[in-house]
Each structure stands twice: as C-alpha cells, then as structure tokens.
N, C-alpha and C positions, 0 to 999 in steps of 0.2 A: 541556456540549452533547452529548458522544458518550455520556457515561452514560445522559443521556436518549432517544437514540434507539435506545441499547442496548435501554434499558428498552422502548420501545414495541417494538421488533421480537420480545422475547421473548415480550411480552403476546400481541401478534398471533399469534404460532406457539402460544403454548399456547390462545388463542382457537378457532385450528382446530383443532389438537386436538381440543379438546376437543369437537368437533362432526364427530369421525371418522365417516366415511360407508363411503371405499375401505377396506378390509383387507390386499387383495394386487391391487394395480393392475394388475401383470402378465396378469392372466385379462382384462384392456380390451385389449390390444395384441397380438395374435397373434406380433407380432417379438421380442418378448422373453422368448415362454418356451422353453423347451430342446425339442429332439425329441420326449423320451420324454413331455413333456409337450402338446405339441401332441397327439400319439396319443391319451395320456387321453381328452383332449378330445373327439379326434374319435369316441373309441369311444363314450363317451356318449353323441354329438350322434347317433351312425346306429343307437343301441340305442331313440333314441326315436322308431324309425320316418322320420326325416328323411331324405329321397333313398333310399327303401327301392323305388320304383319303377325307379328309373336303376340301381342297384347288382343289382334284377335282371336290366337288360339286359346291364349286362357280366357276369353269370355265364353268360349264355348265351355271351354273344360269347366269353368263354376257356374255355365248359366242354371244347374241344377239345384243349386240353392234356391234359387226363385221358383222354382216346382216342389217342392217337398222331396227331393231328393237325392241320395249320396254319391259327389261325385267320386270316381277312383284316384288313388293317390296319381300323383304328376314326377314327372322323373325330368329334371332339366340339364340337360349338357350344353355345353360349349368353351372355345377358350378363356384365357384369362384376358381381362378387360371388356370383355363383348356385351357388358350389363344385364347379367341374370341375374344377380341379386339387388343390385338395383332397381330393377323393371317388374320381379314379384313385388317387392316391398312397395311401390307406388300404386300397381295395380291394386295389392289386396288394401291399400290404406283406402282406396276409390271404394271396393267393394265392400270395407266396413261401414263407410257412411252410407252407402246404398242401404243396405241389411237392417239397419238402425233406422232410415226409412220406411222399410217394408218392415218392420217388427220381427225380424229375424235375430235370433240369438247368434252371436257371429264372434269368436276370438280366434287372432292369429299369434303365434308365437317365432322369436328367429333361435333357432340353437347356432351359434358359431362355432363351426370346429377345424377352422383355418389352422392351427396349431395342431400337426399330429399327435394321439394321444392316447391312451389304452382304454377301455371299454368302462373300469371303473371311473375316470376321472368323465368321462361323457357322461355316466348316466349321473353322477354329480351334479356338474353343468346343467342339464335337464332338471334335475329334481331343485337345485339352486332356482333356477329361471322361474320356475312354477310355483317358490315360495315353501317346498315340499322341508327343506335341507340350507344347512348353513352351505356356505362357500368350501370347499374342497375337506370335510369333514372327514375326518381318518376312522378307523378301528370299527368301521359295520359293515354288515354283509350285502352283496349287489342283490340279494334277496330283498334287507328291506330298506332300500335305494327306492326298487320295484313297487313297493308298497305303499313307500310315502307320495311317489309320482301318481301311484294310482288314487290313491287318496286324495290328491290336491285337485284331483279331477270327478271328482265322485257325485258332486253333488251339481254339475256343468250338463246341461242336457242340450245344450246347442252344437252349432257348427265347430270344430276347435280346427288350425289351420297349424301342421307344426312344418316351418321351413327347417330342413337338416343341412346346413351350408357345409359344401366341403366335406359331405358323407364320407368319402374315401377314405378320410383321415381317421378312422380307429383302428387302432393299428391292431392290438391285443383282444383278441377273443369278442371280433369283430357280431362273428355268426348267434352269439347271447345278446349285445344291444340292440340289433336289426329285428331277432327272432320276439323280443319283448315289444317293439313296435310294431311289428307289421299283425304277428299271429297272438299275444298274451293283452298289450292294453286296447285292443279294440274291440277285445269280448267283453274285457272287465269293467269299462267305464261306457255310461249312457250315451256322451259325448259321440257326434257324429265325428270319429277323426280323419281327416284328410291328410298327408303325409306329401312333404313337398322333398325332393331328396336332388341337391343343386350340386353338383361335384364336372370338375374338366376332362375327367375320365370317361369313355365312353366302353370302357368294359367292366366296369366297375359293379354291375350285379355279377357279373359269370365269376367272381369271386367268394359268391356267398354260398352256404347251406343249401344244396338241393330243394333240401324239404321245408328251408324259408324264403327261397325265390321258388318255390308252388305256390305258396301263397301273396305273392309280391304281383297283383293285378294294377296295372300302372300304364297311362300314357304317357307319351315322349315328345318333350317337346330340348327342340338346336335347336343353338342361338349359332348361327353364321356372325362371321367376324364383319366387323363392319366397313362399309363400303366407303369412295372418297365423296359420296356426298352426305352420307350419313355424318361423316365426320365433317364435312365443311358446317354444318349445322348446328354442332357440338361445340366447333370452335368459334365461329361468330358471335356467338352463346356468351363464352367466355372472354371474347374481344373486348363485348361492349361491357361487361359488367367489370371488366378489371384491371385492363387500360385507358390509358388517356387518348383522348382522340385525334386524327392525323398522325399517329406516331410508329405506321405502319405504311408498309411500301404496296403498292399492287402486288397481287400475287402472294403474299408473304401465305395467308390459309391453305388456299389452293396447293401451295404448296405441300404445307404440311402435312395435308390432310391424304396426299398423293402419296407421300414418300410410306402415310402410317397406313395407310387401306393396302400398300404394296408389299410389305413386307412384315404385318401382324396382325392391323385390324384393330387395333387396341384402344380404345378411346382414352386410356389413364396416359399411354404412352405419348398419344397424340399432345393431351394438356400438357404432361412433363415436356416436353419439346416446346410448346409455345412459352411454358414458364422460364424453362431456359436462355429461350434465345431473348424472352422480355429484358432477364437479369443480364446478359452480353451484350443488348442495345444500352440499357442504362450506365452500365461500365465504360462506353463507346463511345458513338457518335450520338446518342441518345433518338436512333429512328430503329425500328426491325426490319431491317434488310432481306435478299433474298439471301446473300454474302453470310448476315449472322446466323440465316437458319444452317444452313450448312456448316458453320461453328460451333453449333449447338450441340447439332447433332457427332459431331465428330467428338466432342468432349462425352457426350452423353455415351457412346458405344465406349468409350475409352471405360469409364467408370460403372456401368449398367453392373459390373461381375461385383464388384466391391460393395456396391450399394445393396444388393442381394444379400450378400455373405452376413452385411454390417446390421440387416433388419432381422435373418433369419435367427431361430431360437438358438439354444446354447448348445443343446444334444448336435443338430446340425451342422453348426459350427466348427466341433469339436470332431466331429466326422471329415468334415474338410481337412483340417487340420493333422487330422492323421494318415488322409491319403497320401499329403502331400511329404507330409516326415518321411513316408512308408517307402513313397519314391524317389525321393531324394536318397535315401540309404542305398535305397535299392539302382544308384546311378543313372537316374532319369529312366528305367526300365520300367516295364508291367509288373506290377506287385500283385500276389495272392489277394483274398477275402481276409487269410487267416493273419495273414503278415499283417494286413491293416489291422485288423481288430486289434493285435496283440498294439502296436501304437495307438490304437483309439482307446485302450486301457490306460496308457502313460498318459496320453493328452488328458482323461477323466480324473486321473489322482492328480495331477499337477494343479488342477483349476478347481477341484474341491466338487465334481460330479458325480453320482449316480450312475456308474456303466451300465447302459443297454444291454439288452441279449442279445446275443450272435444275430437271431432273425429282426428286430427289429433294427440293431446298424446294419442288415440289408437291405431295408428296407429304403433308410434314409441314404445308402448306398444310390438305391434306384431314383432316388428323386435329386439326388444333386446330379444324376446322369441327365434327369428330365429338364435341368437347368443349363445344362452345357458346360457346368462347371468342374466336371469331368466326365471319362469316360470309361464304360464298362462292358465289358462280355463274358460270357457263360461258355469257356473252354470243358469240354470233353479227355479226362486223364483214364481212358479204359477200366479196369479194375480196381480203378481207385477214384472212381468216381469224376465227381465236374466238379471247377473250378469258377471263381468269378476275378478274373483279372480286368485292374484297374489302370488307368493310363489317367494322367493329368497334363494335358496336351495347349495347354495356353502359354500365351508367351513368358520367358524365365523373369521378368520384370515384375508383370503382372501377378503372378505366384508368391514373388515375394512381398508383394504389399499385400496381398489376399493372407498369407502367412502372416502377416505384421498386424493386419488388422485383427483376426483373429486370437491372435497372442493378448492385444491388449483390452479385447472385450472381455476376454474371460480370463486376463491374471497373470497367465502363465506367460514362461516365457521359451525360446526356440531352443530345441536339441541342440545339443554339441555338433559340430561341423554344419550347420545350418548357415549358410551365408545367402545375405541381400545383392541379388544381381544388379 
C-alpha cells in the first residue's frame, strides 16, 4: 500500500514537471526577493516609462536640494497598488547617490504604519527606526519618546527625508504625533526635515488639529491608477523573468492587463492574476490560456475576502468576527454599534485579546466597510441620538468560512447556534 502511493505521488510530481510553466516563482511575489533585487526590478519597470509622469513631479519637488534649499513636505495619495511607496523609495534611493555626488548631506527614513495603531506605539516605531529606543519599550512617557527622537537627530545637519506610509493609521491621539512632526521636531533639530506623508485617503488632513494643519505647508502629489499599458509593461516585466518561454498563448497579457486597468488599476492585483493562472496552467495542460486566465480569475474573486481577513491583524479579525455573531443572533438583520461591541468583547475574552474602546472598534468598523466586507450606516434615532447599523451582505457560504477562518486564527471557537452553511 505505501509503495503504491509512493508510486502515485512520484508520478504526479514528475507529471508537473514535466509541464513546467514557473522558472523562478520568486519574480510572482515581490516578498521574497532580496533588495538589490527588488531595485532591478524597479529599474526596469520606470526605464519603460511607467510613473515617468509622477517621478517628474518629485524632481521638481527635491530639485531644491541642489540650490541650497528647503523643499516643503509632499503629501502623496492614491489607491492601493498604484506604486507610491514603491516609486518614492526608488526615486529617493536615485537622489541619495546623486547627493553623495554633489556632497550633499542627504538621509531618508521609511516609518511603516500599515498596521493601525495608537500614537504611542508610532512614536516608538520612529524613535526605534532612528536607533533613539528599544522595540515597543513600555512604562515612559510620549514626552521622553519626543526627546530621545530629538536627540538621535541633534547632531544631523543635512537633508533628513522621513516617508510616513499609511499616515492615516494612528488611530489614538493622532493630533500629538502629527503636532511633534510637523510644528515641535523642526524647530528642535538642525536637520533640514522634509516630511513625506503616503496614505489612500484623500481627506486625511481635514481630520487633523486646526492649529497643526496651519502649519502643515505641503504639496500634493496622485497617483492615478494605472493604465492597460502601464500594466502590459509590468507584466512582460514579470513574463520574462519568471516563466518559461513559449508557454504562453497570444494575448494572455493584454488580457490581463485590460481586465486589471478596468476594474482597479492595481499592479499587485495584476501580478496575483498572472501568478495564478501560471499555477492553473501548471496544474493543466501546462500552456497559459486565455480559458486559464478566466479561471483564475474566477477563483481569485471567489477567495480575495478570505485572503483579506486571513492577512489582516487580530483586533480586525476579531471585529469581523463579531459583526458577524452579532448578525447572525440578530437573524441575518442590521445590528446596532452597541450590540456588536458587546460580541466584540466575547470574541476578545474568548481569544485571549485586549478589547478596543468603543471609538477605535469604530474605527475598524469603518475600514472593514472600506473593504466590502461589510456594511455600515449612520441612522438618525431623534432624541436619542444616531446609530451605526451594520449589515453583513455576502453570500451565507462565504460568511461561514470567513467565520471559520477567523475562529482558527485566533483560538476561539463559534457561539452556540452558529452553524456552517
């Protein structure tokens, strides 16, 4: 018995084999290739003209380094995928070898703040990055957080470049980390600082302090979603460096490249689609059809919710998790704010969590809205105020494995009368 299914498994692998499609998988996943290779990449990708419009703005916006003088902070928007943190990060790596040329004192910094998070744990992260502060260091005050940032920079009289990825995301006493960067560390350090503030949001200052968007003097630069030839560029890009050759149909780009400029723009979205339908041609008939892209893509809309939920943090998670309890009790109806919270507290003791406050699971309320993974409105109840009713409107199948998946990221397991459709 075990020789025999020795035997079949080795069939099966030399089966694929032999219908080798990928070569070096690595050029499908931007996370697994090294620096010096990501840069390749990107050099290619902006030699064929791609963001050659935007990568003009920013030469204007820093040609003032080369004069002896301070450019104003830069505010950049656009959606998700459209390469704005990609395209500074190339550009300013360009403009430090330049600088180092012309003897210009020149550092850039990236703060990541992709993960929503409160004002202390940012100015951590920052004072971490700068060498200021260990790693998520407890028991001191955001006073001398401020100090020791200011200190690791004290003795820095050059250009300093700080990108804020994801500004949006401080969730907690947002108007104290913004007010120390914009109006407190550019008095206090010699350092020319430049402030790069990358966020998908595009109303994202009208949320701040008055009196630290007075002093928030900034140009703007959109990133437009990209287009089908932007992205046929991106993906021939990735053809040759990660497939085998002839093992693609006419058309198969073109294609793809039509379906992602028509309904996102998304250049990750685009590669995930070619990576996919690589892996369903290899499974296959070992060629990329126009047939597999349209397979691909049909699995990929099927699963895009689940692969969200299963990457997002655990607070996020747990938030889903209790919309969906919250409706399900509530017999597939619109649930209150408050009825969720009160389930987003079971779902936090059951999985060993830190319950949020009220305003921030609104917050993450609002961003699973911004994901499609549910939905929400702000009802009107007269003298008793407004309400935020929630609806979880995707299919009863799909809910249940977004429910399951959830469960077993973080431990827990489903309420009583919770059943898998």
């Amino acid at each position: 018995m075990e020789s025999n299914v020795r035997m079949r498994i080795l069939n099966q692998i030399r089966d694929v084999a032999g219908r080798a499609v990928i070569c070096d998988r690595r050029f499908l996943d931007d996370e697994q290739l090294i620096r010096s290779e990501q840069l390749e990449l990107l050099d290619t990708v902006f030699n064929a003209n791609v963001r050659d419009a935007e990568i003009q703005e920013l030469s204007s916006h820093f040609v003032g380094l080369f004069r002896g003088g301070h450019p104003a902070h830069l505010a950049i928007w656009g959606k998700t995928g459209t390469g704005k943190t990609l395209t500074i990060h190339y550009f300013l790596n360009l403009l430090s070898e330049m600088c180092r040329e012309q003897g210009i004192t020149f550092r850039h910094e990236h703060l990541d703040l992709s993960t929503p998070q409160p004002c202390f744990r940012a100015f951590n992260d920052l004072a971490c990055l700068l060498g200021a502060s260990r790693r998520y260091r407890q028991g001191i005050s955001l006073e001398e957080l401020m100090l020791r940032i200011e200190s690791a920079l004290a003795a820095y009289e050059g250009y300093f470049v700080l990108i804020v990825d994801e500004c949006d995301h401080v969730r907690r006493d947002a108007e104290t980390f913004f007010a120390f960067l914009i109006r407190r560390l550019p008095q206090s350090v010699r350092a020319k600082l430049i402030l790069v503030l990358v966020s998908n949001k595009l109303d994202w200052p009208d949320h701040l302090d008055p009196r630290v968007k007075s002093f928030l003097k900034m140009n703007e630069l959109l990133f437009t979603p990209y287009n089908a030839l932007d992205l046929q560029h991106i993906l021939q890009i990735r053809v040759n460096r990660a497939l085998e050759p002839g093992v693609m149909d006419e058309g198969v780009v073109e294609k793809i490249s039509a379906l992602a400029s028509r309904e996102h723009g998304d250049a990750r979205k685009a590669v995930n689609l070619l990576a996919k339908s690589a892996y369903l041609a290899e499974k296959g008939a070992g060629r990329i059809t126009l047939a597999v892209v349209d397979q691909a893509k049909e699995e990929l809309d099927r699963d895009r919710f689940l692969l969200m939920i299963r990457t997002a943090p655990a607070q996020l998670q747990a938030v889903m998790a209790a919309a969906i309890d919250a409706v399900h009790k509530a017999q597939h109806g619109p649930v209150g704010s408050a009825e969720a919270y009160s389930e987003y507290k079971l779902v936090c003791e059951r999985a060993s969590l830190r319950p949020l406050s009220p305003r921030a699971f609104a917050d993450l309320l609002a961003e699973l809205d911004l994901y499609s993974l549910l939905r929400t409105r702000v009802m009107s109840r007269g003298r008793y105020g407004r309400t935020r009713e929630i609806f979880v409107d995707l299919p009863d199948e799909l809910v249940a494995r977004i429910r399951d998946t959830v469960a077993a990221n973080l431990g827990i397991s489903k309420p009583t009368g919770t059943t898998t459709q």
